[in-house]
N, C-alpha and C positions, 0 to 999 in steps of 0.2 A: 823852317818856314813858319815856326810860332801857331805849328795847328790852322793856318788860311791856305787852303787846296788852290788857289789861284796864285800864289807862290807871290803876290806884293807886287815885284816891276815885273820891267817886260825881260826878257832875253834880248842880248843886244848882238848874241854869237851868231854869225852867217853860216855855222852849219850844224849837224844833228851832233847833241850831245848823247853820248854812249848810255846804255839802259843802266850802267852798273855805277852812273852816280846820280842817275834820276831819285828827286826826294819820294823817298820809302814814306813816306807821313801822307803825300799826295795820292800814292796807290790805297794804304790805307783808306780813304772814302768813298774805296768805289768795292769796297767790303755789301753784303747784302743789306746790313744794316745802316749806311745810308741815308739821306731822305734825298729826292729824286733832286733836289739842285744842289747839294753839295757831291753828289755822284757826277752833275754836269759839269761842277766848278773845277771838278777834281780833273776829268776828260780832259777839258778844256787845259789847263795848265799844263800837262802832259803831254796833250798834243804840239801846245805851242815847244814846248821844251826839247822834246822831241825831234822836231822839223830843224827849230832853231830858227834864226833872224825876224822874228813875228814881231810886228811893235804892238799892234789890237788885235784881237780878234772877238767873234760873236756866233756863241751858237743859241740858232732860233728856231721853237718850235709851237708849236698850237698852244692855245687858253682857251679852253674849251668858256670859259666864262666869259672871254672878249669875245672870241668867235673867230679868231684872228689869230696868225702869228704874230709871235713877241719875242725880242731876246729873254732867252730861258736865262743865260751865263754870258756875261761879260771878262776878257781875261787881258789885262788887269783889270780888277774889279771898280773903280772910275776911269775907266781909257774913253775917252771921245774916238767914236764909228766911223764918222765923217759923212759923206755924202756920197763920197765914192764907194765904201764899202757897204753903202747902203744900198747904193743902185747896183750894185755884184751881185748883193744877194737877193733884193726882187728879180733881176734876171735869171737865177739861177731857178728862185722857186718858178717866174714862170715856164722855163722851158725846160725843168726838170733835167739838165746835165750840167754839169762844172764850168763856171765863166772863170774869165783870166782879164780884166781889167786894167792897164797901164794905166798911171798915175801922170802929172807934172814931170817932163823930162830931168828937170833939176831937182828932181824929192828923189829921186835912186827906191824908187819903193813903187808896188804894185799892191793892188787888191787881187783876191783867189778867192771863189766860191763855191761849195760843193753840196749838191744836194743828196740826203740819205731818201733810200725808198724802201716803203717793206709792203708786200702783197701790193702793187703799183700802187700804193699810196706813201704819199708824200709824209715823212715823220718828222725829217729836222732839215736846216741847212747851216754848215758851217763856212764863217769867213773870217778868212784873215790880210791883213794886211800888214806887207813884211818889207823886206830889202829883196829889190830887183833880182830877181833872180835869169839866168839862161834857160834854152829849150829845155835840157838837160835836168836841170834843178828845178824846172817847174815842173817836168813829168815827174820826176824824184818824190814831190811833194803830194802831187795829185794822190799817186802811187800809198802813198803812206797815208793820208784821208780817206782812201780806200779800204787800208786794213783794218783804222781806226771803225769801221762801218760795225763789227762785231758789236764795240760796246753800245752804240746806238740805238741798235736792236735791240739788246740787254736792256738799256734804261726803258724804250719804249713797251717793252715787255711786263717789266717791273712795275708801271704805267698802268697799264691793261690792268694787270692782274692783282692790283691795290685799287683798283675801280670795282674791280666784280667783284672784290670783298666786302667793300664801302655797300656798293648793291645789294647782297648777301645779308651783310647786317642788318640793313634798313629793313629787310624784307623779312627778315625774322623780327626783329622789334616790331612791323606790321603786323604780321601773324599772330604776336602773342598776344597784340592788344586785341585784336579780331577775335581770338581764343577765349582770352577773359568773358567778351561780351557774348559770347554765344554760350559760354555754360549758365547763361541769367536766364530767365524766366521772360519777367516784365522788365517793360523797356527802362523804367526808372533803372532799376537795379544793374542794367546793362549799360548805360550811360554813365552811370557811378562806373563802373567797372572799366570802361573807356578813359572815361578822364584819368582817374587814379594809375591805370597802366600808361597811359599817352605819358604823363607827369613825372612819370619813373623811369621810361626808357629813353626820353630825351633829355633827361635831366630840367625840367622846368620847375616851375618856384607853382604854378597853380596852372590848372585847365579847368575850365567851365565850359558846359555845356547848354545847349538852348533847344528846346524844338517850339515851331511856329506851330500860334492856337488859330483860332478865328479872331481875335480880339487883337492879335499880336501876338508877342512872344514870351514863354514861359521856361526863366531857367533850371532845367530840368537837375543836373548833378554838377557840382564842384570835386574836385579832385584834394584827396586829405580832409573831406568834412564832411560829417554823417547828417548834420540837419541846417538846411538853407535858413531857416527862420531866423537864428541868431544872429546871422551878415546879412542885415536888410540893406546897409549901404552900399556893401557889397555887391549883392543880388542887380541894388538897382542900375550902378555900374556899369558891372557886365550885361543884362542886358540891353543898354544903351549903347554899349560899342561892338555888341551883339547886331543891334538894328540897325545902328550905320554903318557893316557892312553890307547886312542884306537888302537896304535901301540902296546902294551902291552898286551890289549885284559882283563885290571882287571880294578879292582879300585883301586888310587891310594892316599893313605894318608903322608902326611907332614904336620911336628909340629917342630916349633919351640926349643919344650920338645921334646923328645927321647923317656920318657915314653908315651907318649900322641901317639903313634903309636902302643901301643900293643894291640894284634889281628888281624893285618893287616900285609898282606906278605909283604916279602920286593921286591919294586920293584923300577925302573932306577926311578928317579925321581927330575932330572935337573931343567925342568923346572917349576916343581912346587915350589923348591927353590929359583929358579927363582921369582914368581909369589908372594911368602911370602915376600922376601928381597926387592924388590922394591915397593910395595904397603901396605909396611903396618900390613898384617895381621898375625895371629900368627899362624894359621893352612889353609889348604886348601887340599879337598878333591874331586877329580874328578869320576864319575860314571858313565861308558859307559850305552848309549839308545839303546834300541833293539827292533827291529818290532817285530811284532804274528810268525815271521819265525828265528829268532834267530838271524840275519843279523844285526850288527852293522850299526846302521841309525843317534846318534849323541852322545854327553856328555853335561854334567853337573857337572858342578862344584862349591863346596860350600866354600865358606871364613869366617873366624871366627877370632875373637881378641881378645876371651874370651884365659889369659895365663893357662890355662887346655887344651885346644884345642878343640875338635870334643869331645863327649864323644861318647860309643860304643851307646848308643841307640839311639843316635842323626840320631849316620851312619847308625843303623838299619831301622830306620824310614825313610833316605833319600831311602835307597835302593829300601823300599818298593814304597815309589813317582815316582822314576825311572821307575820301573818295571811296574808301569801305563801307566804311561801320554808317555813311550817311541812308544809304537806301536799307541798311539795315535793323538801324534805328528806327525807322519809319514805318519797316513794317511789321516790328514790335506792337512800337506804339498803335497801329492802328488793330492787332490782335488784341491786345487788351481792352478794349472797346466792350459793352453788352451787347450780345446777339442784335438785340433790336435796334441800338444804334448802328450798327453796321449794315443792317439788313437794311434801315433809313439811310443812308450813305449810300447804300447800293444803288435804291431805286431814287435817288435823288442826282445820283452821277448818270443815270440811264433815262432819269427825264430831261435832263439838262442836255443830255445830247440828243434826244429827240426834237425838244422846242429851241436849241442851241442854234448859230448859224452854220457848222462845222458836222460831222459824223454821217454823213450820207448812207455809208453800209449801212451802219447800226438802222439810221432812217429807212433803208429799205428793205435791210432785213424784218423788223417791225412792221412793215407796212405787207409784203409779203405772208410773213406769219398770221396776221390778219384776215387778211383775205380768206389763209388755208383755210385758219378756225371756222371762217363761216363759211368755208364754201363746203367741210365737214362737217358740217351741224345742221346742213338743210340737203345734202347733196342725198340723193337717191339711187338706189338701182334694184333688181331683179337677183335675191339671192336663189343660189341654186345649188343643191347639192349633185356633189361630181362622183362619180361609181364607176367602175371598170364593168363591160359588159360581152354579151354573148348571144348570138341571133341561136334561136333554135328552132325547131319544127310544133306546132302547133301537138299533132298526131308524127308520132316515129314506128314504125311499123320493125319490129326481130324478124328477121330472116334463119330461122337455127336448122338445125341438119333436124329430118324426118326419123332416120334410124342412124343404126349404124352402119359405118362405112368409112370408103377413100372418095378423096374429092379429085378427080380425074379431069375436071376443063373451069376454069374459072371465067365470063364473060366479060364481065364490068370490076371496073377499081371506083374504091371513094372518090367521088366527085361526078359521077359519070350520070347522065341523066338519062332515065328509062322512062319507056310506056307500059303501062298495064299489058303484063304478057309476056314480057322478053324478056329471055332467060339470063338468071343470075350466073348459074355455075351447074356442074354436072355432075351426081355422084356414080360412081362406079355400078354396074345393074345386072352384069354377066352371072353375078349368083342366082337374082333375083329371076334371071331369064332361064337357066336352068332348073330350079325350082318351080316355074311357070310351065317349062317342058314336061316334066316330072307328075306335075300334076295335071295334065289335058291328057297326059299317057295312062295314067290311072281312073282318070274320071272315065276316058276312053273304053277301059276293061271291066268297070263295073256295069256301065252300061248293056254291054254285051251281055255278060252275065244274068243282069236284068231279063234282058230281053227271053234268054234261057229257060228263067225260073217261070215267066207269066207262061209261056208254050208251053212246062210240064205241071202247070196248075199247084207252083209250090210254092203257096201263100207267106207261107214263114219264111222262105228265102224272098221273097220280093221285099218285106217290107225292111229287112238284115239290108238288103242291097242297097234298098231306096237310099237310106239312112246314110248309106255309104258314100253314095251318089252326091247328097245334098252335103254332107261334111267336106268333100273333098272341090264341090262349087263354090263353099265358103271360101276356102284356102286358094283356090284360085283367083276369086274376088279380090280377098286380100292382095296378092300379089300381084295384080294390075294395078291396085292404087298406090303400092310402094315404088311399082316401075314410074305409075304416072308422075308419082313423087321425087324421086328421082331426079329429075329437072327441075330445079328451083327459079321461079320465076317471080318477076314483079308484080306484087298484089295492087298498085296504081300509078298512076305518073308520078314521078319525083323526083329525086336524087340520090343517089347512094353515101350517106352519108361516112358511115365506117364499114371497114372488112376487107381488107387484102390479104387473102391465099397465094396469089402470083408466086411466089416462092416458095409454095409448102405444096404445090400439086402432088395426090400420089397419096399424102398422107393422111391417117385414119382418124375420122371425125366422129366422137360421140352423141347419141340422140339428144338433141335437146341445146347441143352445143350453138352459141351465136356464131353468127358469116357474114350476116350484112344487117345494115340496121336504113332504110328506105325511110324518107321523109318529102311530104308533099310538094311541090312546088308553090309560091306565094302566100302558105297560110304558113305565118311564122310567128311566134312570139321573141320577145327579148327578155333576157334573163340579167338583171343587175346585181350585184354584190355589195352592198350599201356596207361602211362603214358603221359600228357599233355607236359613235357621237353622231352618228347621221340619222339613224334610224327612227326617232322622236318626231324628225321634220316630214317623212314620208306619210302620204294619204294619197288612197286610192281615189283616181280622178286626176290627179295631177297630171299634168303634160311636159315635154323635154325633147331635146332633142339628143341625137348620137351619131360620131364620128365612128366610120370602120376605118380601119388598119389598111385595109386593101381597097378604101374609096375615103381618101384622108381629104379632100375638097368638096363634101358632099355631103349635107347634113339630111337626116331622115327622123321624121317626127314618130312620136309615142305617143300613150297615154297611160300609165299605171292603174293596172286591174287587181292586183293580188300582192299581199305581204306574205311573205312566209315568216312565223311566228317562230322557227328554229336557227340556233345562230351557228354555226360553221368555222371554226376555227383553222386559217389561212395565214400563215408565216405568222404566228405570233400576235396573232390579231383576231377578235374577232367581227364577223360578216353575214348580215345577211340577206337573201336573196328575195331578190323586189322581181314580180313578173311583169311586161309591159306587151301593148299591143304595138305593133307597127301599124302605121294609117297606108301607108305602101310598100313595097315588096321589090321595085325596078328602080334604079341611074333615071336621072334625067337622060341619059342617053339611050333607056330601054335595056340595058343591062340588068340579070336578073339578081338578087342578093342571095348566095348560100347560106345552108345553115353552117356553124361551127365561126363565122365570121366574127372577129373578137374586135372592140374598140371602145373608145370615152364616152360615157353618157352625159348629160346635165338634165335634170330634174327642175323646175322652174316650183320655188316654196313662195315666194312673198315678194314684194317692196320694202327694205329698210335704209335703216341711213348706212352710207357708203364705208364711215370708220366702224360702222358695229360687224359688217362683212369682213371686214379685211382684219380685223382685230378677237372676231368670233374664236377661233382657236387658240387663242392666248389666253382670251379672259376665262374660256370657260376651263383650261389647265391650271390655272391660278385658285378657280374658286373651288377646284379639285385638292387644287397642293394647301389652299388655307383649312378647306374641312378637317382634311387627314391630321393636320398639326393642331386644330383649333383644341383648347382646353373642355 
């Protein structure tokens, strides 16, 4: 077969010739190393050989570049398709199953069509048109375009996976040029670094680069040349075909060839003729830079002297370079910038969308912001320092044990409200009441005595007795006012603030020892615990109000009468205690307020501005943490 996988003529034998004189040269091209149309050429041949009686056949599958199917392989490689076999095979692709086609009764010959599928997508379809075959031989045939489906697959495979490589590549030759440009500094240096990689990995003859000033455009690096000044013609050139793309708003291709521009609109393109004709090259192809915002920021343009020109995956692969290094280029270049230019940029992009017709947030953010500043720079209020607090009794009156003893009846528990006279608790007295015996029995016998000594006129015994008399009325005395004692009672109305025995009756209380601690009714003071940065603000006279715990709706005024000048150290803090008068004592509802009742005070210090209130304990930790560190 002279090396052509389509084997030359047709097969003219009306049935399948045997595998073992099929040409060995033809299986040879469907070896791996192949290129995907003489693997189809080769099928194809095979197949017709194969089946046997085929005068044409066509197998058709996708151009990803037309968009469309196309006979991939023709076998023989000039056979005319016809019209018939033409319409088998759109039949086939559209209803994706096998047509069968009759011809002219006087041609002895039919069309056959079979479509391949892989993952329900359509990959090829094979047709042929052969010598009339019966039911028999055309299931025969079908049958055998069926088996042939393996290689099908295989090419489409092959297909796929010399695409993802082609991808693969290109995306590494992206990458490296993206690599280059990111180990530069300033954007010049990274631009040089772009072109010279762009220039190397696509194989082109030059790349230049532009980024757009205010004035127009300035180009920035050429590829293979360290100083622009020497190619002024150059420079001016490029960027004239620099500006008539981005006047254009595309990308802009010129070739020498005619053909070498297909795929590419047609656009003005002067100067890139321009650009070809005096330097040299045979193609040149320009690609507008765009920021992360879609804003034209420069071009790029590629030169080639290969006489094919640009091919399309060349341009595909500059695009995707483009489409990087452009919004990166840009914000180089505007890094490099002085502070204060940038800082002018700044607020020149922020006035312009203020006085702009466009930017409504930004407008009413600004405008809002406004407002705040002033409505924080005159706003007022009532600062007040806030203290956790404690109602207490004016007068607290100790209730402590008289002697010693056991506490035998307890009356009242904390809380409980007494009147002057009613008995606390009750110490045990049976000693005392026997020692009271003890002593009316004796005081009893001395008397008599007495009485003895005066009837036998025995002066020295009376005044021995008197003596005795009056000693032992002493001790009696005593022991009526321990018994009276004994009952511990309330020294005036009030409430019993602390002292529950209730669970200790029985047991023995030492002289002196506390029981109950009684505090008046409505004469209360309040007891604050100011914070140590709070303590500077407080003066006596000031007024405030305070929330109790157990009247949390219900605010009760003060007035600050006394600081205490000692500070109190409470969880790691120190505190200290501001004394205040209550102005009243009862609820709006006539409910009375106990002592021991705990809740939130506010102290009323000044009128200031509303951010010096709400920002006071920051500023004044700050002027704390700058002293400490100050030199």
């Amino acid at each position: 077969m002279d090396g052509n996988p389509s084997g030359g003529q047709a097969t003219q034998a009306t049935g399948p010739r045997a595998p073992t004189v099929l040409d060995q040269a033809v299986w040879s091209y469907l070896r791996q190393s192949a290129s995907p149309h003489e693997f189809a050429q080769a099928w194809l041949a095979l197949v017709c050989q194969f089946i046997g009686g085929v005068q044409a056949a066509a197998l058709v599958m996708p151009d990803d570049s037309a968009g469309r199917f196309v006979p991939f392989s023709i076998w023989p490689e000039k056979a005319e398709l016809g019209r018939d076999l033409t319409a088998a095979t759109e039949r086939a692709m559209a209803e994706r199953q096998g047509v069968l086609r009759e011809m002219a009764p006087d041609s002895g010959e039919m069309c056959l069509a079979y479509p391949y599928m892989r993952d329900e997508r359509l990959t090829a379809v094979v047709a042929l048109r052969m010598t009339r075959a019966d039911e028999a031989g055309t299931r025969r045939v079908m049958r055998q375009l069926q088996w042939a489906a393996g290689w099908i697959e295989l090419l489409d495979r092959r297909q796929a996976l010399a695409e993802t490589e082609r991808e693969r590549d290109r995306g590494r030759a992206a990458l490296e040029v993206l690599v280059s440009m990111l180990e530069r500094r300033d954007h010049k240096s990274a631009a040089m670094a772009v072109a010279t990689a762009t220039a190397a990995a696509l194989g082109l003859e030059r790349v230049g680069i532009g980024m757009v000033r205010r004035r127009g455009l300035k180009l920035t690096a050429l590829s293979h040349s360290a100083e622009l000044g020497t190619q002024l013609m150059l420079s001016k050139a490029l960027r004239e075909a620099m500006l008539e793309s981005l006047d254009q708003g595309a990308p802009i291709l010129r070739s020498t060839d005619m053909l070498a521009e297909a795929g590419e609109d047609p656009q003005v393109s002067r100067a890139h003729e321009a650009l070809i004709r005096g330097f040299g090259a045979m193609s040149a192809f320009t690609l507008p830079l765009y920021d992360a915002g879609d804003q034209a920021v420069g071009a790029m343009t590629l030169e080639s002297r290969h006489p094919d020109g640009i091919p399309a995956e060349t341009r595909d692969l500059a695009r995707g370079i483009a489409a990087l290094v452009g919004p990166i280029l840009h914000q180089k270049r505007l890094n490099d910038r002085p502070w204060w230019l940038r800082l002018l940029h700044a607020a020149g992009g922020v006035l312009g969308g203020l006085l702009g017709p466009s930017r409504m947030g930004l407008k009413m953010f600004v405008l809002l912001a406004g407002f705040a500043v002033l409505f924080f720079s005159t706003a007022t209020t009532v600062f007040e320092v806030t203290a956790e607090a404690r109602l207490e009794g004016q007068v607290q009156r100790v209730i402590s044990a008289p002697f010693d003893g056991y506490l035998v009846e307890q009356a009242v528990r904390p809380g409980d409200r007494v009147v002057a006279g009613d008995v606390l608790a009750q110490l045990d007295d049976q000693d005392i009441r026997l020692q009271l015996l003890a002593a009316e029995s004796e005081l009893q016998e001395h008397r008599i005595e007495l009485n003895a000594a005066v009837a036998a006129a025995r002066r020295t015994d009376q005044a021995l007795l008197q003596a005795q008399i009056d000693q032992v009325s002493a001790q009696r005395d005593l022991l009526l006012a321990q018994l009276d004692r004994s009952v511990l009672r309330a020294p005036f109305d009030g409430v019993v603030v602390s002292g529950d025995r209730s669970q200790e009756l029985g047991s023995a209380v030492e002289r002196g020892e506390e029981l109950f601690i009684v505090a008046p009714l409505g004469d209360y003071r309040l007891r604050l615990m100011v914070a140590e940065r709070d303590i500077a603000e407080m003066q006596p006279g000031q007024t405030g109000q305070v929330r109790f715990s157990a009247q949390p709706d219900e605010v009760f005024p003060f007035a600050v009468n006394r600081i205490l000048p000692v500070a109190q150290a409470e969880g790691g803090a120190n505190r200290f205690a501001v004394e205040a008068l209550m102005e009243r004592a009862s609820t709006e509802g006539g409910a009375t307020l106990l002592p021991g009742m705990e809740g939130i005070a506010r102290v009323a210090v000044d009128r200031r501005l509303l951010v010096d209130v709400w920002t006071r304990d920051a500023v004044e930790w700050l002027r704390l943490f700058l002293w400490r560190w100050k030199p």
